[in-house]
N, C-alpha and C positions, 0 to 999 in steps of 0.2 A: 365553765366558771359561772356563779351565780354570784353578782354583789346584794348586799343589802341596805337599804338606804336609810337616812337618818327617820325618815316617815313610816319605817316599817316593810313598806313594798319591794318587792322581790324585784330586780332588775336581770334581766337577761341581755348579756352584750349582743351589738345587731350586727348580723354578719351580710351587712350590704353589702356588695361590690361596687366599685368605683365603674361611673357609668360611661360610657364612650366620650359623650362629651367632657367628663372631667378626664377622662386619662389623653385625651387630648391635649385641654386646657393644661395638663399637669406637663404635658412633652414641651407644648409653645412655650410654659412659664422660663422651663427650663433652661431654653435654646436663647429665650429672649430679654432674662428677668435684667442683664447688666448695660445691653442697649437700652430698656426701660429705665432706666436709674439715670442715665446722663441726662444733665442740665439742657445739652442744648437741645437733644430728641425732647424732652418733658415740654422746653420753650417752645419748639417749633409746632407740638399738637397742641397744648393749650394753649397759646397766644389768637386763635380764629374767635375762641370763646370767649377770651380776654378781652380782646375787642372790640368784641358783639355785645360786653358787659361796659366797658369804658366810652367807647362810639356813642353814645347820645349825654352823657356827659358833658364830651367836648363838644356836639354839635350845637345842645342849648344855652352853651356859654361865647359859641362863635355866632350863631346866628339868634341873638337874644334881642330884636327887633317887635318876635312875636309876644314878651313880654314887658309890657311897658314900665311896669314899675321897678325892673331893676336897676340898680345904677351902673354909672359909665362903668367899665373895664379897661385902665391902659393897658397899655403896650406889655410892659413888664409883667403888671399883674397878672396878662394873659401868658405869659410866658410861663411864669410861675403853674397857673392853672395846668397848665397845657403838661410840663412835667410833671405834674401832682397825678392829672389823667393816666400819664405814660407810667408811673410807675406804680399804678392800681391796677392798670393791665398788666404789669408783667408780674407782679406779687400774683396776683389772680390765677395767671395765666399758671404758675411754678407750683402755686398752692396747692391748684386741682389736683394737677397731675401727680406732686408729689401724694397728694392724700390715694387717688386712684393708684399708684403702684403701691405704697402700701395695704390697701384692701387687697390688691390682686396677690400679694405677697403672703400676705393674712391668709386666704384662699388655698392659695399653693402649701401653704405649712398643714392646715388641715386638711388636704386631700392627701400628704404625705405620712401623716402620722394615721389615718383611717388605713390608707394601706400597710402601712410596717404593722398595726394592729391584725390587719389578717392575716401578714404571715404568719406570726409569732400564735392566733389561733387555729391556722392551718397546721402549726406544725406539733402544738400540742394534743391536737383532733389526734385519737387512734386512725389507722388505716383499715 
């Protein structure tokens, strides 16, 4: 099959094969794609990074001595802050991950349809 493209130029489909690593990648997706999807597996890897991202945050609002010009902080207000922190880390934390399984998900669809494409030119190839 030859297409033709809107610029004229002759296209030739590419008859890569799926390389070790992706037909691996493509076996794990498979095995693993619905343990990926849970909230609490997605919380529990991105929350290290969550609050590796939130951690200085709350530390320059609890130890805010080294800045003299800010003002006081009560009790409350710190309290307030402190859950504002906490739920920037876990938005964070849910956000990554959800955007990382979907890529990975992304990934898996087109290593799935590059394969069903070579069957489907495998089997119209004469023998």
């Amino acid at each position: 099959m030859i297409w033709l493209s809107l610029t004229g130029w002759l296209f030739l489909p590419q008859k890569r094969m799926l390389s070790a690593e992706e037909k691996e990648f493509v076996r794990w997706w498979e095995a693993n794609r619905l343990k990926e999807k849970r909230l609490l597996k997605q919380l529990s890897i991105g929350l290290p990074l969550g609050l590796a991202f939130g951690f200085p945050i709350l530390l320059s609002v609890l130890f805010r001595g080294w800045y003299k010009n800010m003002p006081y902080v009560s009790g409350s207000q710190l309290t307030i802050i402190m859950i504002a922190v906490l739920l920037i880390v876990v938005f964070y934390a849910i956000f990554r991950m959800r955007f990382k399984w979907e890529i990975n998900e992304q990934r898996y669809n087109e290593m799935k349809e590059k394969k069903d494409q070579q069957a489907v030119m495998e089997q119209e190839q004469p023998s």
